[in-house]
C-alpha positions in Angstrom: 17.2 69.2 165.0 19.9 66.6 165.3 21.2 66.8 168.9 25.2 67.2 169.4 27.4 66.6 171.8 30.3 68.6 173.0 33.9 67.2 173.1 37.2 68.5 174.9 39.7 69.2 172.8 42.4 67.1 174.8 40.9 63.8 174.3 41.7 60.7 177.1 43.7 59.0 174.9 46.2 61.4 174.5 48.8 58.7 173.2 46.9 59.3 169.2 47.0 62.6 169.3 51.2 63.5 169.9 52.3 66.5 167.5 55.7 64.6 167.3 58.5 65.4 166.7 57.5 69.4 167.3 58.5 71.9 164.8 58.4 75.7 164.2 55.6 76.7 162.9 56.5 80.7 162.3 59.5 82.8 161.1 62.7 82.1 163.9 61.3 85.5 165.8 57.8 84.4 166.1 58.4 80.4 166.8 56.0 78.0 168.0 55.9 74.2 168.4 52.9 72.6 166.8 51.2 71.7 170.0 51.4 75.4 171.1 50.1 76.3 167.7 47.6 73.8 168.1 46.7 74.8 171.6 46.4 78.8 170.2 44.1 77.6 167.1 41.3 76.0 170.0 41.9 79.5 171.7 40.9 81.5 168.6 38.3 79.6 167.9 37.1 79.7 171.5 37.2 83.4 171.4 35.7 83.5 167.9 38.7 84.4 166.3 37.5 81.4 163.3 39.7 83.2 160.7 43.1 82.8 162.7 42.3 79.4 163.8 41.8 77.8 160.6 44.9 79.8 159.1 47.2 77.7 162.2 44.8 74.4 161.6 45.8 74.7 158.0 49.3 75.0 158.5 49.8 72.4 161.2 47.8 69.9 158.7 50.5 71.0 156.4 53.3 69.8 158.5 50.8 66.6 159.9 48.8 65.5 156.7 45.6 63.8 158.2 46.6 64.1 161.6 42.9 63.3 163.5 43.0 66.1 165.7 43.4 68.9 163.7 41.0 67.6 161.5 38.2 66.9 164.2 39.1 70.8 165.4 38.9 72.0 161.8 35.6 70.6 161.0 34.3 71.7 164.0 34.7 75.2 163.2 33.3 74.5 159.6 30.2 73.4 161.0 30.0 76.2 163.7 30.0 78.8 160.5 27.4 76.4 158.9 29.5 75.4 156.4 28.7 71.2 156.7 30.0 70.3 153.7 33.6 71.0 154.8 33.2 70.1 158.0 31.8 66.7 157.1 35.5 66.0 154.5 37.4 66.8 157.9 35.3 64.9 160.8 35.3 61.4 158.0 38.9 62.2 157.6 39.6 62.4 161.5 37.3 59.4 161.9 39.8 57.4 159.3 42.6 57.9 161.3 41.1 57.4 165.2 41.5 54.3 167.3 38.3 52.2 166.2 37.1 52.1 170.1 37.4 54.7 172.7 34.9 57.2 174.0 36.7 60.1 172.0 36.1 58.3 168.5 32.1 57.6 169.7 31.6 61.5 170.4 33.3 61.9 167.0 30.8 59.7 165.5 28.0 61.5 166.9 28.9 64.1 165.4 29.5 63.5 162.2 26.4 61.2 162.0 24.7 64.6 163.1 25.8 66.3 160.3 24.7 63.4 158.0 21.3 63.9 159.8 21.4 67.7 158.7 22.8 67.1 155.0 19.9 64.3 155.1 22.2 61.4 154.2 20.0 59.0 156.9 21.7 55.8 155.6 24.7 57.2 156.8 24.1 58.2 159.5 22.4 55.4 161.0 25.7 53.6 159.9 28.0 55.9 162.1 25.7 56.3 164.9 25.5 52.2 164.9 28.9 52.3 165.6 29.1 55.1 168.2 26.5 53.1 169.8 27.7 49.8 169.7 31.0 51.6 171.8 29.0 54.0 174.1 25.5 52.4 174.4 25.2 55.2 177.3 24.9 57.9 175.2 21.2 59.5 175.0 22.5 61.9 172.0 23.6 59.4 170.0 20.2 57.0 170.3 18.0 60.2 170.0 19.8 60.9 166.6 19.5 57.3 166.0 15.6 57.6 166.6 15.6 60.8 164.1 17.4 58.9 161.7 15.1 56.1 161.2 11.7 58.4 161.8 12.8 60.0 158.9 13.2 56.8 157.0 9.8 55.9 157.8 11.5 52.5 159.9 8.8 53.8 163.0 9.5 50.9 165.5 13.3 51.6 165.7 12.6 55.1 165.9 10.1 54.6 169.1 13.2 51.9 170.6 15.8 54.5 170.3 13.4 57.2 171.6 12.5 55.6 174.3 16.0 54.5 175.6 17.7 57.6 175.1 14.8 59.5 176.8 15.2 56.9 179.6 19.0 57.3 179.9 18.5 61.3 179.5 16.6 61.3 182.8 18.8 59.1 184.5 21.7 61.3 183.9 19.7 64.0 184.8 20.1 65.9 180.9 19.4 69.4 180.1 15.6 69.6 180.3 15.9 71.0 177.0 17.3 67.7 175.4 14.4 65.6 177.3 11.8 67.3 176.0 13.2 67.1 172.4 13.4 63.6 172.8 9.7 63.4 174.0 8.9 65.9 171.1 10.5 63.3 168.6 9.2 60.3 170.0 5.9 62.1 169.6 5.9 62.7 166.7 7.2 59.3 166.1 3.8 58.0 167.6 2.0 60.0 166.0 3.0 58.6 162.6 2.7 55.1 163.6 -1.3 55.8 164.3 -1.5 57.2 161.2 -0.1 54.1 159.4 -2.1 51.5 161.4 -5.5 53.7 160.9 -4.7 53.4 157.2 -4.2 50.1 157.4 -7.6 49.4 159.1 -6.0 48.1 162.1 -8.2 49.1 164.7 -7.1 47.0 167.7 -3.2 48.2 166.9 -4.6 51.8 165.9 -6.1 52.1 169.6 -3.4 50.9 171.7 -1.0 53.0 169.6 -3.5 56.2 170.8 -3.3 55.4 174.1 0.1 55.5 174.5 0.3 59.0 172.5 -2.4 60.1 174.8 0.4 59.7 177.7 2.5 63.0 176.7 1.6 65.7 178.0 1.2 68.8 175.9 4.6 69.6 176.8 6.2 67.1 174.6 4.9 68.9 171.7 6.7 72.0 172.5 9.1 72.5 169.6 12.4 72.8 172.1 15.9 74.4 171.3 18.1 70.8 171.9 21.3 72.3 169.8 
């Protein structure tokens, strides 16, 4: 399962994201500004309210076409009801219009390369998550779904690089144990498969060094965690 990262809804560069100039977005009696109305949408959705929320994301994207906030916030929801399709038209959209290089925009990526990952479009998301990690190399989500990405395209030693870095930068930043062992269970499985191919291939010197170093997880690593 493609690992995701959670993002504030007030981003650090709060310069992008201005509702400006504000404007009323009910009936005189019931007025709001748009960052008010914006601010009430994340507290629907927060509360589970998804219904209101999208009615006020819609709207404010009706008085801001495009405007990357709403949309990041709007797919978000969409993918929290499982609907990825629509989630995945808003987080591109948002991505189109966000600064090419702050921390914000690489969480963003992540994100939507995660959903690429769970629609099983890997050439895209290797693309994205390239580019999330070229801006936050730090980031063990975003080389774990990296490493998923390219397992699943068969590309093994990549997988195993990316593995192996985010699982050393997960227990550096001391992750959710959770998240670890899904990157051991990955990089596993990962090893696993690259036996298999060098056994095939009658490669018996490669074949045995490649068991060896499978031999060193424990049988904990092939617990299938909850990393969501």
């Amino acid at each position: 399962m493609p690992a995701w990262r959670c993002q504030d809804d007030a981003p650090k560069d709060k310069t992008h994201f201005i509702f400006s100039p504000e404007i009323e977005m009910s009936e005189p009696q019931n007025a709001m500004t748009a960052e008010e109305a914006f601010n009430l949408a994340v507290k629907h959705q927060t509360e589970g309210r998804l219904d209101e929320a999208r009615s006020l994301y819609d709207r404010l994207l009706d008085a801001f076409p495009g405007h990357p906030l709403v949309l990041r916030s709007r797919g978000y929801l969409e993918i929290g009801r499982g609907r990825f399709e629509l989630g995945k038209q808003d987080l591109e959209q948002a991505l189109s219009a966000s600064p090419d290089s702050n921390s914000d925009t690489a969480i963003l990526m992540l994100n939507l390369g995660a959903v690429y990952l769970h629609l099983k479009q890997l050439d895209l998301a290797v693309k994205v998550l390239e580019r999330s990690a070229k801006i936050d190399p730090e980031q063990p989500e975003t080389l774990s779904n990296l490493g998923e990405a390219y397992r699943r395209l068969d590309r093994f030693e990549e997988a195993e690089r990316h593995f192996r870095e985010a699982l050393k930068l997960a227990r550096a930043n001391n992750i959710d144990v959770r998240k670890v062992r899904g990157i051991q269970f990955n990089l596993a499985l990962t090893l696993d498969s690259v036996v298999t191919r060098f056994a095939a291939r009658g490669q018996g010197s490669e074949f045995a060094r490649r068991q060896r170093m499978r031999r060193r997880f424990s049988r904990s690593a092939w617990r299938c965690p909850a990393t969501a």
